[in-house]
Structures are given as structure tokens and as C-alpha cells.
C-alpha atoms as an extended CHARMM CRD file, in Angstrom:
* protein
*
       256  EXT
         1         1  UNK       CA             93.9200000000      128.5600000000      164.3270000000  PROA      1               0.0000000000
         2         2  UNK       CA             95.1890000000      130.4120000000      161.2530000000  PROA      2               0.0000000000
         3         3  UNK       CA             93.0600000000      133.4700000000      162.3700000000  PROA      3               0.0000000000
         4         4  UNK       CA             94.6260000000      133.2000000000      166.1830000000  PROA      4               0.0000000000
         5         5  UNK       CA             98.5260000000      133.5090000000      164.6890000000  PROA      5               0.0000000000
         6         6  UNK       CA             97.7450000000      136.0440000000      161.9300000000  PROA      6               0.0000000000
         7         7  UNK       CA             96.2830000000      138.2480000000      164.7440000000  PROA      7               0.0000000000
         8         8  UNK       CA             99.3700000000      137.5680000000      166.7580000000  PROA      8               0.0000000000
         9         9  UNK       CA            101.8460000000      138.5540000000      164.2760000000  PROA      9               0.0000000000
        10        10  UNK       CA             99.6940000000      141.7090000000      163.3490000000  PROA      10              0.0000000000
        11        11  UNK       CA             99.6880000000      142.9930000000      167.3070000000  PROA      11              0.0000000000
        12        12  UNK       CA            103.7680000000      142.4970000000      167.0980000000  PROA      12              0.0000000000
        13        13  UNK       CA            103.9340000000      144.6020000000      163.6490000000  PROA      13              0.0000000000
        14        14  UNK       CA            101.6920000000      147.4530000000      165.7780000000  PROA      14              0.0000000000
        15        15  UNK       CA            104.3730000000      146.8850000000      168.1050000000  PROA      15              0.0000000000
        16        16  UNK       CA            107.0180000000      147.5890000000      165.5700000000  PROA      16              0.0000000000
        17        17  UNK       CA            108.2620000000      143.8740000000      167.2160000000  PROA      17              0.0000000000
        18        18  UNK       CA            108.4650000000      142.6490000000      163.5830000000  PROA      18              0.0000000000
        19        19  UNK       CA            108.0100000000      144.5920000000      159.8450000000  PROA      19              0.0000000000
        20        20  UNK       CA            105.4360000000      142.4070000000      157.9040000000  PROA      20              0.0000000000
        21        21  UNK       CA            102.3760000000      139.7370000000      159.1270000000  PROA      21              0.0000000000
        22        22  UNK       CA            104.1230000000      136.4530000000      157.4470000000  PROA      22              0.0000000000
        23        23  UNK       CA            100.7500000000      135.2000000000      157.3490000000  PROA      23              0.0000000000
        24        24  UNK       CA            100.1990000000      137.8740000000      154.5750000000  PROA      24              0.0000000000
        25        25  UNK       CA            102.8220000000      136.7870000000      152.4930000000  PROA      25              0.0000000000
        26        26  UNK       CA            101.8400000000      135.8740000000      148.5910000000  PROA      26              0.0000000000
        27        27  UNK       CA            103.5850000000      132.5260000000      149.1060000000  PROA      27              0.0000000000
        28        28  UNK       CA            101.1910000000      131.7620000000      152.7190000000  PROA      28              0.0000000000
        29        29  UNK       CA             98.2680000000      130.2990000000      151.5570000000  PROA      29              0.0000000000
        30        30  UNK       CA             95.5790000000      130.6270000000      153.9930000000  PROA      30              0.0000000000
        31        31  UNK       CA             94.3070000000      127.0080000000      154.7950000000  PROA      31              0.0000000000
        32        32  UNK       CA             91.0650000000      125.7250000000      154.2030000000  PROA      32              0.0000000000
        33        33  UNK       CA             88.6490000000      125.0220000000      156.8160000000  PROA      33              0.0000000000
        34        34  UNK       CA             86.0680000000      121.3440000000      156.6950000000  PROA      34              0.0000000000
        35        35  UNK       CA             82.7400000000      122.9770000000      156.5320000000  PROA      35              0.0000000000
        36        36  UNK       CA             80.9060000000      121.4790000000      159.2110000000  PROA      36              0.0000000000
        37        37  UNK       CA             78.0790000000      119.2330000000      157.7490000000  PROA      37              0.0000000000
        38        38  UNK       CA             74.7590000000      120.0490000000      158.2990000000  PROA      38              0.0000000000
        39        39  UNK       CA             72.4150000000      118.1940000000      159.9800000000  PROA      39              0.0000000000
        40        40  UNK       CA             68.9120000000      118.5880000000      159.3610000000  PROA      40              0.0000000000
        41        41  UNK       CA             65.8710000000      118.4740000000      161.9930000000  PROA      41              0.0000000000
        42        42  UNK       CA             64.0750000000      115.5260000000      162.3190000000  PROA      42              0.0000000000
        43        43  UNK       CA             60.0840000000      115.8990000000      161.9670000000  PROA      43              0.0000000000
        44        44  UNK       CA             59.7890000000      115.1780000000      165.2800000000  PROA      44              0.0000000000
        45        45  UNK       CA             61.6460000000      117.9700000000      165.9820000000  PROA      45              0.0000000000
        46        46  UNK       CA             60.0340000000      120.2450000000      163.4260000000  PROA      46              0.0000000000
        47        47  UNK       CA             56.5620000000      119.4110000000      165.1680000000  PROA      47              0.0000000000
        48        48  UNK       CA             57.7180000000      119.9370000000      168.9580000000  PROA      48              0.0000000000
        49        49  UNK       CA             58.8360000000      123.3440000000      168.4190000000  PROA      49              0.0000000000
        50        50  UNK       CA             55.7230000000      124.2350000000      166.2340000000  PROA      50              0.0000000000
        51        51  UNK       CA             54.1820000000      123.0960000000      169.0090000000  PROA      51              0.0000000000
        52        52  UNK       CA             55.6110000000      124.6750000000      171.6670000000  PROA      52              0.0000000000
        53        53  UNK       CA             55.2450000000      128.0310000000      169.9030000000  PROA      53              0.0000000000
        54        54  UNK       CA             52.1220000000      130.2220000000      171.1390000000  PROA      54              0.0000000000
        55        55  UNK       CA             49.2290000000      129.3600000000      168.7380000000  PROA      55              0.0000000000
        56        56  UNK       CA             49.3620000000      132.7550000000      166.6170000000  PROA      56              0.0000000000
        57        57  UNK       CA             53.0790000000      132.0210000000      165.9830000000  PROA      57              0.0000000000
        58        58  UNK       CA             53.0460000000      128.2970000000      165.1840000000  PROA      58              0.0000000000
        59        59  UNK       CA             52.4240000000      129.1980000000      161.4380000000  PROA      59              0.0000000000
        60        60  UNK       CA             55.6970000000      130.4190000000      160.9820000000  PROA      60              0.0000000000
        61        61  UNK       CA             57.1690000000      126.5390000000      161.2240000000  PROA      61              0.0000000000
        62        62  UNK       CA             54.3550000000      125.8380000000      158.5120000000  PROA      62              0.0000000000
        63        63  UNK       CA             55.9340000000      128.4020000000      156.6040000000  PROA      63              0.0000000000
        64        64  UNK       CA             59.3100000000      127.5480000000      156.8600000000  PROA      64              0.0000000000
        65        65  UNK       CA             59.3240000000      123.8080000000      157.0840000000  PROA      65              0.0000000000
        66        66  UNK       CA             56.3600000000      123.5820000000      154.5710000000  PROA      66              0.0000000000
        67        67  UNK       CA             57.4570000000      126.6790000000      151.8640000000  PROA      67              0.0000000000
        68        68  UNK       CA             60.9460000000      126.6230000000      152.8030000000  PROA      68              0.0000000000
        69        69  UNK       CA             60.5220000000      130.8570000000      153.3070000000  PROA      69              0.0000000000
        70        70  UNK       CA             63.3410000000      132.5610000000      154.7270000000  PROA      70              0.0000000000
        71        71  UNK       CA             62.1790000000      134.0240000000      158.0210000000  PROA      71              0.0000000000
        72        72  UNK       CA             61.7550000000      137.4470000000      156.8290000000  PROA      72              0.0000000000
        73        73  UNK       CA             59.7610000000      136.0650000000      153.6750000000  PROA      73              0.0000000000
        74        74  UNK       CA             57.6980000000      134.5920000000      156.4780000000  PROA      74              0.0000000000
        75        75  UNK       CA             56.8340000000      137.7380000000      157.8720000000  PROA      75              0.0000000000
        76        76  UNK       CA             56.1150000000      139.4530000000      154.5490000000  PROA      76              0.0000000000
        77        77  UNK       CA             53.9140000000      136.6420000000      153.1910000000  PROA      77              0.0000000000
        78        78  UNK       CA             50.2250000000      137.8170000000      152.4310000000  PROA      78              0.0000000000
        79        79  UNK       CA             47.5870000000      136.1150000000      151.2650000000  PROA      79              0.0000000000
        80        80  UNK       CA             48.0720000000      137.8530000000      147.5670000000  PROA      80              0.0000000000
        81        81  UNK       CA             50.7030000000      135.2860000000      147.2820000000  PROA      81              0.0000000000
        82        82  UNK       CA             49.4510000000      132.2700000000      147.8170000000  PROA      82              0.0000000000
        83        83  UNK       CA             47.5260000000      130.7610000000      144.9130000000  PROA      83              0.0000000000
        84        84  UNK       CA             45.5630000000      127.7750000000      145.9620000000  PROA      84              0.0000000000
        85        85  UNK       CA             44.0400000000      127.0860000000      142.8760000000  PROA      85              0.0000000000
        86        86  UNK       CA             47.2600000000      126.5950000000      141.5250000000  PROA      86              0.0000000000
        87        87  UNK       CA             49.1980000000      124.7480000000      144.5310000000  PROA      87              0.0000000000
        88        88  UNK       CA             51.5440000000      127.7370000000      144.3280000000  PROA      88              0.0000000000
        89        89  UNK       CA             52.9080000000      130.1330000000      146.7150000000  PROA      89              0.0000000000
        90        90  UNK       CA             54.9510000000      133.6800000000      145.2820000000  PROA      90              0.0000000000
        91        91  UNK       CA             57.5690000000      134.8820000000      147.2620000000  PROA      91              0.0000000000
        92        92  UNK       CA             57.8430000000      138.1000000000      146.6800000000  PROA      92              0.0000000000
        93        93  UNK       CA             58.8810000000      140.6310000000      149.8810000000  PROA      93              0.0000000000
        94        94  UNK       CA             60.4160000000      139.9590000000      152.9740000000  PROA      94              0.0000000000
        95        95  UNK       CA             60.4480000000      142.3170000000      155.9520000000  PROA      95              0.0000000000
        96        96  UNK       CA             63.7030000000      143.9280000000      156.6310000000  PROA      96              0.0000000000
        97        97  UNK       CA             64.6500000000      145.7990000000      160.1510000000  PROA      97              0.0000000000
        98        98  UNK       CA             66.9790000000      148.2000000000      159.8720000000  PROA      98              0.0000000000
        99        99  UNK       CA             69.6290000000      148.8950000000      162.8210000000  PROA      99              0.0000000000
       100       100  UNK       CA             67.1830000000      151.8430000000      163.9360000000  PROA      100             0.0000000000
       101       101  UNK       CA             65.0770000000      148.4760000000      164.4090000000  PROA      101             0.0000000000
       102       102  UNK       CA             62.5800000000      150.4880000000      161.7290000000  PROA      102             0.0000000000
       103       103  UNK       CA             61.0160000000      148.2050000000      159.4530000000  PROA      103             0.0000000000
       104       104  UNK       CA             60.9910000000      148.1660000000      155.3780000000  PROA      104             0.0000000000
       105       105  UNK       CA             59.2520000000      146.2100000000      152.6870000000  PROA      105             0.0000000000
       106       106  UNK       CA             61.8090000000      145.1380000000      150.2930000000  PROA      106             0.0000000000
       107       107  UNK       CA             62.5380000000      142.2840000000      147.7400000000  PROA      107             0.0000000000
       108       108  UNK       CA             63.6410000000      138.4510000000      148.7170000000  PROA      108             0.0000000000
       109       109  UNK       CA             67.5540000000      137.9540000000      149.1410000000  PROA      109             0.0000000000
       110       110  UNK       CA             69.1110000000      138.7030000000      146.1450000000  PROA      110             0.0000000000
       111       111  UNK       CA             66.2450000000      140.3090000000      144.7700000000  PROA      111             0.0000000000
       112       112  UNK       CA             64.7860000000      137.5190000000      143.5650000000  PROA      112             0.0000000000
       113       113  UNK       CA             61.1060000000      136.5590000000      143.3730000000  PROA      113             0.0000000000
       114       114  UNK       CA             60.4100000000      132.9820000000      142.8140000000  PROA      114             0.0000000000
       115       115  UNK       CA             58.0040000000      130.2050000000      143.4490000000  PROA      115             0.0000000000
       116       116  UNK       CA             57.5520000000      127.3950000000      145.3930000000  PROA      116             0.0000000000
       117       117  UNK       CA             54.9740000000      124.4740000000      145.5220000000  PROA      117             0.0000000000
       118       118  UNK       CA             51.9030000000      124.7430000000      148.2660000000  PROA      118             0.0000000000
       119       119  UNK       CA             51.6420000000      120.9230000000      149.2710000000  PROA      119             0.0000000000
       120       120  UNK       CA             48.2450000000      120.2350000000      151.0500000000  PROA      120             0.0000000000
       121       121  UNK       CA             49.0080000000      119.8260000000      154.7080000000  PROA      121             0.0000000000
       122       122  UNK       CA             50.3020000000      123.7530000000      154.4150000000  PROA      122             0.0000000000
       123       123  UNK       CA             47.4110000000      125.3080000000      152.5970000000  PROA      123             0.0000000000
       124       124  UNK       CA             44.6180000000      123.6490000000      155.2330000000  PROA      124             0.0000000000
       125       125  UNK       CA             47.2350000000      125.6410000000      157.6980000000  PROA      125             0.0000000000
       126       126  UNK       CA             47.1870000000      128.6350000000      155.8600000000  PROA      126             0.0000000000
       127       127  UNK       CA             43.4930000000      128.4420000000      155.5450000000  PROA      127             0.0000000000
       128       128  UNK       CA             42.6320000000      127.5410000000      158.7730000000  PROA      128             0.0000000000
       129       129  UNK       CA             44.9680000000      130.0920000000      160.4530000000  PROA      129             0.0000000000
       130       130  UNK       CA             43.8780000000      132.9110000000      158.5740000000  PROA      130             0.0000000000
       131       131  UNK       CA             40.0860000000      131.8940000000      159.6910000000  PROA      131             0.0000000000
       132       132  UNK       CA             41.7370000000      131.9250000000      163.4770000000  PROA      132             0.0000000000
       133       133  UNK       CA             43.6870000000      135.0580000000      162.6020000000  PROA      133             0.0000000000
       134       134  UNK       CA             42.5150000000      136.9910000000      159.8420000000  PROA      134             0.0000000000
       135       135  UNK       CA             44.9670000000      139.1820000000      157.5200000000  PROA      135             0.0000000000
       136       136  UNK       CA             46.2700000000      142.4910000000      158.8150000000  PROA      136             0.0000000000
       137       137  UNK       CA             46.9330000000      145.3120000000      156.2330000000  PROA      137             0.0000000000
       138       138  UNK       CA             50.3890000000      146.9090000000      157.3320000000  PROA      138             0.0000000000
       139       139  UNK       CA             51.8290000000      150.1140000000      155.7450000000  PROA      139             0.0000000000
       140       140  UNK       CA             55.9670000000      149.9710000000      155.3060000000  PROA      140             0.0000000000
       141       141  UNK       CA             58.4910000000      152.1060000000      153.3130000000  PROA      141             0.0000000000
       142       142  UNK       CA             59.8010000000      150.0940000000      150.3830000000  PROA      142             0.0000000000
       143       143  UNK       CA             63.5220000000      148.9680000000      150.4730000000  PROA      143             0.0000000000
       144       144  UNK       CA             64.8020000000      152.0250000000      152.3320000000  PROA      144             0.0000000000
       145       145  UNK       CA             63.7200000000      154.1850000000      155.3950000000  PROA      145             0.0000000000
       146       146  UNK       CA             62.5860000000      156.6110000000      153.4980000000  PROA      146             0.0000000000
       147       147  UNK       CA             60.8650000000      154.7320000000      150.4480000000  PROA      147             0.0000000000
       148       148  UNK       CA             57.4560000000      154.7960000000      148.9120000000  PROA      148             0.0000000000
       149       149  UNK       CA             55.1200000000      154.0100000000      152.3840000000  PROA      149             0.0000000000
       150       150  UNK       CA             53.7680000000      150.4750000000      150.7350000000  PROA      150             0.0000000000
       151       151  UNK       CA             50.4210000000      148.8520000000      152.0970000000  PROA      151             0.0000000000
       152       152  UNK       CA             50.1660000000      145.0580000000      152.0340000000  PROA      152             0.0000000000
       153       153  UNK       CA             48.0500000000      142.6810000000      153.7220000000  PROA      153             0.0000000000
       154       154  UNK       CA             49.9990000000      140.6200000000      156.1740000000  PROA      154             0.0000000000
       155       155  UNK       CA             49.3870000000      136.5760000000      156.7710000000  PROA      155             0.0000000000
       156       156  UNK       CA             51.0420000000      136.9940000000      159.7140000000  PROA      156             0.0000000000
       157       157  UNK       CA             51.1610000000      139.7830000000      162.1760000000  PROA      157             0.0000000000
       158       158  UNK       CA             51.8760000000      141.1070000000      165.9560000000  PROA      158             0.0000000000
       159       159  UNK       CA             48.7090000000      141.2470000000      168.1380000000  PROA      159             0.0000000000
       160       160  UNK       CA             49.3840000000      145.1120000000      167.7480000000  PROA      160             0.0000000000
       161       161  UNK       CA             48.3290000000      144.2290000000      163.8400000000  PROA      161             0.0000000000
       162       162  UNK       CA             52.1020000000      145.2900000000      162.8690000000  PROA      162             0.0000000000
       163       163  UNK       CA             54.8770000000      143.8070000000      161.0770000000  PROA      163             0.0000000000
       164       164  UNK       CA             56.5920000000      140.8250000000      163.0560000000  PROA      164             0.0000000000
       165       165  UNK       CA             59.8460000000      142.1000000000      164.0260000000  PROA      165             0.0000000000
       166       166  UNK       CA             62.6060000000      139.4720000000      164.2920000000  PROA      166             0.0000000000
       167       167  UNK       CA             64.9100000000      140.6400000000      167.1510000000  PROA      167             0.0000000000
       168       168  UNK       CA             61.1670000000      139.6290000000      168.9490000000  PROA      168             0.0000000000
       169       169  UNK       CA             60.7400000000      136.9880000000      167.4240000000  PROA      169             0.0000000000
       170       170  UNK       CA             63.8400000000      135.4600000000      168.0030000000  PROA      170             0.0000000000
       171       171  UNK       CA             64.2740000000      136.4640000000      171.9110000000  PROA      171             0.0000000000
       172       172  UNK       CA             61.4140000000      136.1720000000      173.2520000000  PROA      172             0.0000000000
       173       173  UNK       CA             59.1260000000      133.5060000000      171.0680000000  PROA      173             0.0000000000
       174       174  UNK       CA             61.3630000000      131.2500000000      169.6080000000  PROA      174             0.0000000000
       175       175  UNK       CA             64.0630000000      130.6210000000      171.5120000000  PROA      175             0.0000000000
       176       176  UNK       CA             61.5940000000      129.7550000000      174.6090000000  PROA      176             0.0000000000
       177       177  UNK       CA             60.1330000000      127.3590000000      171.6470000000  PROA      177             0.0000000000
       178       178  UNK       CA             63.4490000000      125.6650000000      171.6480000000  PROA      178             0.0000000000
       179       179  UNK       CA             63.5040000000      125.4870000000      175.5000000000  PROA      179             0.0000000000
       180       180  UNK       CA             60.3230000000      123.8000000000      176.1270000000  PROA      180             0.0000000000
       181       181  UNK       CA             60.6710000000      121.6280000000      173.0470000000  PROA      181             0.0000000000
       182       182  UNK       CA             64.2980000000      120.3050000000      174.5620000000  PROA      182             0.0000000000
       183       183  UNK       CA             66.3060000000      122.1340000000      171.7250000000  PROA      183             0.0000000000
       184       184  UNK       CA             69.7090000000      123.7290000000      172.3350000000  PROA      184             0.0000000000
       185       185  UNK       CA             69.4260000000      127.1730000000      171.8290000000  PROA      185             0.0000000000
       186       186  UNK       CA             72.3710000000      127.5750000000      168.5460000000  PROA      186             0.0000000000
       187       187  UNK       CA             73.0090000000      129.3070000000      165.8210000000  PROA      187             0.0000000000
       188       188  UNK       CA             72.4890000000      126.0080000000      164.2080000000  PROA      188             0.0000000000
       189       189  UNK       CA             68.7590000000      125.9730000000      165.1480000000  PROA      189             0.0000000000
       190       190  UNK       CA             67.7730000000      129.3590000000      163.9660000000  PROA      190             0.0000000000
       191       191  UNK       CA             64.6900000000      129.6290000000      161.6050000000  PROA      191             0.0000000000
       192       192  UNK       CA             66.7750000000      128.7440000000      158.9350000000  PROA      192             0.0000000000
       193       193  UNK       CA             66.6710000000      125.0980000000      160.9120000000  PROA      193             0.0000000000
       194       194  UNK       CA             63.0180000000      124.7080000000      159.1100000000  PROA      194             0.0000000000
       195       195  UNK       CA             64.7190000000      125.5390000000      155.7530000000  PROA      195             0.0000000000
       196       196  UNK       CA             66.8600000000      123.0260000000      156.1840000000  PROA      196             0.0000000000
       197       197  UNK       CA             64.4170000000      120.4970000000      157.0100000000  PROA      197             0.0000000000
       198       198  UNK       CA             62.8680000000      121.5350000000      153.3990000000  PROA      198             0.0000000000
       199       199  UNK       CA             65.8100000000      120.3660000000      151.6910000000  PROA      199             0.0000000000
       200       200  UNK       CA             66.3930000000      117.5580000000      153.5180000000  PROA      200             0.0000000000
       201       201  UNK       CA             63.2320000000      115.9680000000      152.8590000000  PROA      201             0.0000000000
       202       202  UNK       CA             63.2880000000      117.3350000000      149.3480000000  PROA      202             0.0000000000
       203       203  UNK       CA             65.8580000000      115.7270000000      148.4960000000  PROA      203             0.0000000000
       204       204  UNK       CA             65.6400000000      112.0880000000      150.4740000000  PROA      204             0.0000000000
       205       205  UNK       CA             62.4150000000      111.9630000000      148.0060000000  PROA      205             0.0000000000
       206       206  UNK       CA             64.4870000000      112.2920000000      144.8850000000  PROA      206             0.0000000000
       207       207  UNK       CA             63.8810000000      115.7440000000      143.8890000000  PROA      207             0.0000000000
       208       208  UNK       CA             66.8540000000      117.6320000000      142.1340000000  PROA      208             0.0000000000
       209       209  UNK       CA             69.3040000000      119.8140000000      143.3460000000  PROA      209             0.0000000000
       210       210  UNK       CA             68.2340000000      122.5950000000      140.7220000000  PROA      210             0.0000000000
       211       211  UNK       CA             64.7000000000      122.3980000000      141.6260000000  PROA      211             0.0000000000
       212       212  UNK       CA             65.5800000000      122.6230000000      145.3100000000  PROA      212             0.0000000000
       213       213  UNK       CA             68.4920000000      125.5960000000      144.5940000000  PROA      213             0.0000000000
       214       214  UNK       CA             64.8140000000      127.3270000000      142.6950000000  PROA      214             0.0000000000
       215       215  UNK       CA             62.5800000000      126.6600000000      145.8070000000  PROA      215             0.0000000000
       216       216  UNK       CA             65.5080000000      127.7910000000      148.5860000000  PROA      216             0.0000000000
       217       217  UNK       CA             66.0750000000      131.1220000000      146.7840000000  PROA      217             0.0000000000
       218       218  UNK       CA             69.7750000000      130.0840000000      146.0990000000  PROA      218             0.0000000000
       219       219  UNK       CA             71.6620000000      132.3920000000      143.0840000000  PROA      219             0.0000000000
       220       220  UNK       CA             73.8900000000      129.2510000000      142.7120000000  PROA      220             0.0000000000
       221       221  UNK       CA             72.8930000000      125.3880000000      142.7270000000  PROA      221             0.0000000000
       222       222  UNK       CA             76.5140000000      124.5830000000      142.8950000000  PROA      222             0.0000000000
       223       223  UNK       CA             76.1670000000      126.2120000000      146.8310000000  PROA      223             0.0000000000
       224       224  UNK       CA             73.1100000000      124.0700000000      147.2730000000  PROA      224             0.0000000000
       225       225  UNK       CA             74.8600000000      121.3740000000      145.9760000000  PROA      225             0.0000000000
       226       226  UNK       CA             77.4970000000      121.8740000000      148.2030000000  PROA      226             0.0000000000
       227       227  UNK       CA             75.5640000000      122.7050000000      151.4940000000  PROA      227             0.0000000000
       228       228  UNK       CA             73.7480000000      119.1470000000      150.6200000000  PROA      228             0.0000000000
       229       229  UNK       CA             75.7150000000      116.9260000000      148.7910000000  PROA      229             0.0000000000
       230       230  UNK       CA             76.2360000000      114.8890000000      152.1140000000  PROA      230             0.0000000000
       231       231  UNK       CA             72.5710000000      114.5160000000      152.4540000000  PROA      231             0.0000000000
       232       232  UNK       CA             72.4870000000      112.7190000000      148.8620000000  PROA      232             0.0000000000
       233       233  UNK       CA             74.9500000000      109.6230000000      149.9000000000  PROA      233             0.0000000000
       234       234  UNK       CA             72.1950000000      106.7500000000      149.0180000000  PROA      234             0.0000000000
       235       235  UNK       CA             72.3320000000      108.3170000000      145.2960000000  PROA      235             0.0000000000
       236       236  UNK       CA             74.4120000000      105.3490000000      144.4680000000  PROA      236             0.0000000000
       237       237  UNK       CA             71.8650000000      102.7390000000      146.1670000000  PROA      237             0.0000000000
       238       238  UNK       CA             69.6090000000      104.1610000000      144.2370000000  PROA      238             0.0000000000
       239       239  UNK       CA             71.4890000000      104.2030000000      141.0200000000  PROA      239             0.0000000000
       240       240  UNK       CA             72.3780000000      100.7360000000      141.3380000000  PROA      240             0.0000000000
       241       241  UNK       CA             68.7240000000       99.7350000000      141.7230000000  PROA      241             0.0000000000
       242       242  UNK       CA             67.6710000000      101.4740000000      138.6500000000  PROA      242             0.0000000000
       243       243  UNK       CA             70.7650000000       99.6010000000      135.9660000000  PROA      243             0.0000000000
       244       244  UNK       CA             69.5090000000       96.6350000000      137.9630000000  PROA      244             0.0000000000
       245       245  UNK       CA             66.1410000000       97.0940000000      136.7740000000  PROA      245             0.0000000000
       246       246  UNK       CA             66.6940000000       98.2280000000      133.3140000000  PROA      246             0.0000000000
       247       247  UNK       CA             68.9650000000       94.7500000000      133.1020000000  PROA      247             0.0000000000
       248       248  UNK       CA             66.4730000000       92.2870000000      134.6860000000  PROA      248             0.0000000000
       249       249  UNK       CA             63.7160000000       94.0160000000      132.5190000000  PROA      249             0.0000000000
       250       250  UNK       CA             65.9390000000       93.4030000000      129.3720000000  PROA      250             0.0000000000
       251       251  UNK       CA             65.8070000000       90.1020000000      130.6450000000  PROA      251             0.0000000000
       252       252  UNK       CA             62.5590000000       89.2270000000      131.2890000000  PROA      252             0.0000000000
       253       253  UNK       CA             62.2350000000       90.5220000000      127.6410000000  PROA      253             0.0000000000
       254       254  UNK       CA             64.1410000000       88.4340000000      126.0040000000  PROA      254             0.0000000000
       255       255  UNK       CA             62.4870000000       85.5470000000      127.7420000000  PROA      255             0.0000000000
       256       256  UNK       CA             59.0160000000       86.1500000000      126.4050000000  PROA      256             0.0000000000
């Protein structure tokens, strides 16, 4: 609403109707909006879009749900990454498109490389999709059009063996996904949906908000924290169960 009157009052100043925006005033403070809380996907909803996704694309839910990989992460994932052994996965490109929709190589958002953990049910995935699909080496500049041509070999791929590219994607694989799967098609249910989902679950397990802010990328926990915190509410259940514990065990020690 603030947006809608400020814009008013700047049309009458073009229209000489009045000399200054009051909106822009050092004494108007511009008022805060609620952020709208997020609501996660449910796993039932994570699997029926996997689902209905075309088999070659269904890894990127595995990816994003399972590694919590930003969707251009997701397309630059290779195999290089991923370190079984370990229970690892390195995120360390993404694949960028350019408004001349020409594609670069370039660093993670913010560009920062980090790790996250490769739980079990994703690496028989990975595994079994790459035995489907096998790897695809794709040449791309790095970072800028014209940057050193870069050759890496590509989990995930178009059946033309090039990079995914995510105006595709987007039109015409995922948001028929979210048709057939009875999912509204919003902004809110994006890729970023299975990111979400991540977190969500992350964090109803008791993991902490720093190790989740590491895993999503995030420069700042305190965002995490904030994108979150509502997600968190049966902290205090659980807090209460754990004095009540360490009490009745003091207890029950005293009585021996």
C-alpha cells in the first residue's frame, strides 16, 4: 500500500501538481511489511512431483530435496563432486544463463563452495541414475561470456548432451510436473520449494540453524534463522523435556 501512494504522489510531482513525494520525507518512515511465512512441502508432495517429472529429470528433486542444491548447482553437479566414500557431496559450480540465454560455468551464489552431507537414499539415486544416464562432458566459458571455455563432466544433462538450461526447465518440464502432481503453479513452488523441504526436515530432526545456514549456502545464519525460526516452535517442548530429564535423573540418583 505504501508503494501504491508513493507512486501516486511521484506522478503529481511529474505533474508539477505538488513540489516534493511526502513519502520521501526524512521524518516518513517507510513501514514494514509481515514476511509471509513459509511453508514447506510435505514429502508427499516432494515425491509426486519427482514423480511426475520425465524419468531423466526426476534426479533433479533428489538433488534438491536430498542435497538441498540450488537449481543451478543442480545442473552443474558432476560426478567429481560427489564423494561416496566419504558421504559427501562438493558444491562447487552452478550453471548460469545469461540474458543472451548463453550459458557460463561460474561459482555457487556468493561465491562460495561448501559441502553438504550425501545421506543414503540420494547416493543409490545418484548411482543408479548415472548407470541409466551416464555423465556427459560439457564445455562452458567460466563466469563470463567470454571466459576460459571450461570442460566438466555433467551428472545431469539435455538429451542433446548439453547444459540444462533453466528457462526449459522451468516452462516446459517442471511446471507440467506441478500440473499433473496437483500443485499450483507459484512462485512459491519453484525449485527452491525442494530447498525448503531440506530445511524443514533438517531442522524438525534437531539439527542447528548454523549447520543448516552451511548446507543452504546462506552468507548469514541470522537470514536462515529468520526464514525458519517459525518452523522451530516445538523448541520449547523439547527444552522442557530435556530439564525434565536432567531433574528426574537427579532424582533417581539420589534414590539409589
Amino acid at each position: 500500500m505504501f508503494a501504491n501512494v508513493s507512486t501516486v504522489f511521484t506522478a503529481a510531482v511529474d505533474d508539477e501538481l505538488i513540489p516534493k513525494n511526502p513519502c520521501k520525507a526524512p521524518s516518513v518512515r517507510k513501514p514494514r511489511s509481515d514476511p509471509k511465512k513459509l511453508v514447506p512441502w510435505t514429502s508427499k508432495r516432494v515425491l509426486a512431483v519427482r514423480d511426475a517429472l520425465p524419468d531423466r529429470y526426476q534426479i533433479v528433486v533428489w538433488l534438491g530435496a536430498g542435497l538441498v542444491l540450488r537449481q543451478g548447482e543442480i545442473f552443474g553437479l558432476s560426478p567429481d563432486d560427489i564423494d561416496f566414500d566419504a558421504s559427501e557431496v562438493h558444491v562447487r559450480r552452478q550453471v548460469k544463463l545469461f540474458s543472451s540465454n548463453r550459458q557460463v560455468f561460474g561459482l555457487p551464489k556468493g561465491r562460495k563452495t561448501r559441502k553438504v552431507p550425501l545421506p543414503d537414499a540420494v547416493a543409490d539415486a545418484i548411482t543408479a541414475y548415472m548407470t541409466a544416464h551416464p555423465p556427459v562432458e560439457v564445455t562452458r566459458p567460466w563466469m563470463t561470456i567470454d571466459g576460459k571455455p571450461t570442460t566438466v563432466s555433467l551428472l545431469l544433462t539435455t538429451r542433446e548432451k548439453g547444459a540444462m538450461n533453466c528457462n526449459y526447465f522451468n516452462t516446459y518440464l517442471w511446471r507440467p510436473a506441478l500440473e499433473r502432481a496437483g500443485v499450483p503453479d507459484l512462485r512459491e513452488n519453484g525449485c527452491h520449494a525442494l530447498r525448503h523441504f531440506f530445511a524443514s526436515t533438517a531442522l524438525h530432526e534437531g539439527e542447528t540453524i548454523k549447520a543448516v545456514s552451511e548446507y543452504l549456502g546462506h552468507a548469514d545464519p541470522g537470514f536462515t534463522l529468520r526464514t525458519y525460526t517459525h518452523l522451530m516452535e516445538g523448541s520449547s517442548e523439547r527444552t522442557r523435556r530435556a530439564i525434565d530429564t536432567a531433574f528426574l535423573g537427579e532424582d533417581e540418583e539420589g534414590d539409589e
